[in-house]
N, C-alpha and C positions, 0 to 999 in steps of 0.2 A: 466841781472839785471842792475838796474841803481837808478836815486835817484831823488825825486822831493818833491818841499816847498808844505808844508800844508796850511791851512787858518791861522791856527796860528802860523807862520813861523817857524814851524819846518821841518828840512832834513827828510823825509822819502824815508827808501831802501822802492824798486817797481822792480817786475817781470813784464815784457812786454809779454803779450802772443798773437800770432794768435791767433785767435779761428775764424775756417770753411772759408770760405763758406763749409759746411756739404750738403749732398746728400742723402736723404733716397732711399736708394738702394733694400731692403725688409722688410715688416711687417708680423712680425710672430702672430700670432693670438689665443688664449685660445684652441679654436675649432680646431686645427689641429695641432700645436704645445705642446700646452698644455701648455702655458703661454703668456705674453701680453710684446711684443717688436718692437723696430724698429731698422733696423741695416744701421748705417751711414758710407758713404764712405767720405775720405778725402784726397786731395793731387792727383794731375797730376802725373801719371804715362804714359811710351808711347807706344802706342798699340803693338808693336811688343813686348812687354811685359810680355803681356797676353795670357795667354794658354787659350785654346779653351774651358775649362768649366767657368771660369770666365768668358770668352766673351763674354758666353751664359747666364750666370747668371746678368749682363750689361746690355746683349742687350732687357732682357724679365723684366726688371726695365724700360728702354727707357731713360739709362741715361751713360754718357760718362764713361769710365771705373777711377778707382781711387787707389790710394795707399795704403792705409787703409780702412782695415774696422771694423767697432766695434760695438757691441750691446748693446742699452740701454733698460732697461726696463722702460714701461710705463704703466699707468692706462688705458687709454682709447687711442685706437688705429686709433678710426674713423677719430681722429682728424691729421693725417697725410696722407697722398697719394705718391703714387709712384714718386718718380722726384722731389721731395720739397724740398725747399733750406733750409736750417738751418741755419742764420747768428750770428752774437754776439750780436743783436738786443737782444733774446731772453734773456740777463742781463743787461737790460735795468733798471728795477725798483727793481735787488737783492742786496741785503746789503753786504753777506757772500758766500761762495762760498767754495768749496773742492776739491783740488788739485792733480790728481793718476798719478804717473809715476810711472820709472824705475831709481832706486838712482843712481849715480856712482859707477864704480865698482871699488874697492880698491885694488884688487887684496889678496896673504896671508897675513894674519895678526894673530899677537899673541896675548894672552888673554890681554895683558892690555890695546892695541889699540881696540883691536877687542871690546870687553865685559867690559872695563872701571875697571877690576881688580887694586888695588892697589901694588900689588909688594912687594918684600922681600926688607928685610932693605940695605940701600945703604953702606954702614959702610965695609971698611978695614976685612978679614976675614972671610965675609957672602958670600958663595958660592951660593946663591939662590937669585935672582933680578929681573928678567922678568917671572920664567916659574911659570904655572899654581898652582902648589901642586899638593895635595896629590887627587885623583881623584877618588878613589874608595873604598869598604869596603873590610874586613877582611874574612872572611868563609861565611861570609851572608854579602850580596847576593853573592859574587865573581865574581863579572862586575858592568862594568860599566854602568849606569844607559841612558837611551835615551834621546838624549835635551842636554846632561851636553855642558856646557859653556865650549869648548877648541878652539885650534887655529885654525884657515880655511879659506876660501874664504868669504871677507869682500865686502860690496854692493853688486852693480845690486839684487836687489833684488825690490820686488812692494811698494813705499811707500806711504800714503797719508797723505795729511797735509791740516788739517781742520781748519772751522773759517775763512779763509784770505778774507781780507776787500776789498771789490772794490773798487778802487778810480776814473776808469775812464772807460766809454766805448768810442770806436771810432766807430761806424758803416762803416765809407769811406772806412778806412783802414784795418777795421775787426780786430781791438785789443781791447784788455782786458788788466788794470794795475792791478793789484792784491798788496795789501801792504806786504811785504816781500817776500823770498824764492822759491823755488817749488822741487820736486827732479828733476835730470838729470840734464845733464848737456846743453852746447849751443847747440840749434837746435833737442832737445829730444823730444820726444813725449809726449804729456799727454792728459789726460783725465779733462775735467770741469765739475762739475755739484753743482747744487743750493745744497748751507750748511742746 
C-alpha cells in the first residue's frame, strides 16, 4: 500500500497490484467439461520444479511452465486460444473491480478479538471480562448449537472486497492502483476481476 493526490488534492490510500502477464494454459469447454472456462497460469517457476504431469500438461498448451494456476469462468470460450497473454490492458476502460485473497492469518483469538463481543463489566469484583458466556441451553436441546461464535483460529481465511475504484492502469509495468485495501498481506496472491 501507499498513497497518492487526487484531482481534487486529496491524500488517497492505493493498493499497488501486479496483475499477469496471465498465460492461458487450458480451455475447458461446455461439450466435454460440462461448463465454460479458461485456466490461467501466473508467475516463473524453474523447470526442475515440475513434476512430469504438469510438464505434460505445459508442454500440450505450448506454453512455459508457471507458478499458479487458476480458473476463470467465461461465456464464450472461442474468444481465447491456447498460449494467449492476458495483460492488465484488459482494465483498461473498468471503473470498479473485486479484490479475492487469503486475509492474514491471526492466529487464536478470543471472542471479543475474534467476533467483536463486547465483554463483562470491567469493575473491581466482576470475575467475568473477556470469556464468551453462557453458550448453550438447559435439557433442550443439550448442545451446543453449529456456527456458535467461540474462540479459534482468526484469518487466513478467503476474503473479497468489492467495488474498489481504479485509479490507474500501467500497461509497461503491468500494475493496477486500486483505491484502498485488498486482503493478504505483502507479496499475497490475489485474484482480480471486473465489479
Amino acid at each position: 500500500m501507499t498513497q497518492v493526490w487526487s484531482e481534487d488534492d486529496r491524500l488517497l490510500p492505493v493498493t499497488v497490484l501486479q496483475v499477469g502477464p496471465c498465460v492461458v494454459t487450458q480451455i475447458k469447454t461446455a461439450e466435454k467439461e460440462g461448463y465454460n472456462a479458461i485456466q490461467l497460469g501466473f508467475g516463473d517457476i524453474k523447470a526442475k520444479r515440475v513434476n512430469q504431469p504438469m510438464k505434460g500438461h505445459f508442454d500440450k498448451a505450448g506454453v512455459e511452465p508457471s507458478r499458479v494456476l487458476r480458473e476463470v469462468h467465461v461465456d464464450n470460450v472461442d474468444a481465447y486460444e491456447l498460449g494467449q497473454e492476458i495483460t492488465v490492458e484488459q482494465f483498461n476502460e473498468v471503473k470498479k473491480v473485486d479484490v479475492s485473497g487469503v486475509s492474514k492469518g491471526k492466529g487464536f483469538a478470543g471472542v471479543i478479538k475474534r467476533h467483536n463481543f463486547h465483554g463483562g463489566p470491567g469493575g473491581h469484583g466482576s470475575h467475568f471480562h473477556r470469556a464468551p458466556g453462557s453458550i448453550g441451553q438447559c435439557a433442550t436441546p443439550s448442545r451446543v448449537y453449529k456456527g456458535k461464535k467461540l474462540p479459534g483460529h482468526m484469518g487466513s481465511e478467503k476474503v473479497t472486497v468489492k467495488n474498489l475504484e481504479v485509479l490507474k492502469v500501467d500497461p509497461d509495468q503491468n500494475l493496477l492502483i486500486v483505491k484502498g485495501a485488498v486482503p493478504g498481506g505483502k507479496g499475497a496472491l490475489v485474484s482480480v476481476r471486473i465489479a
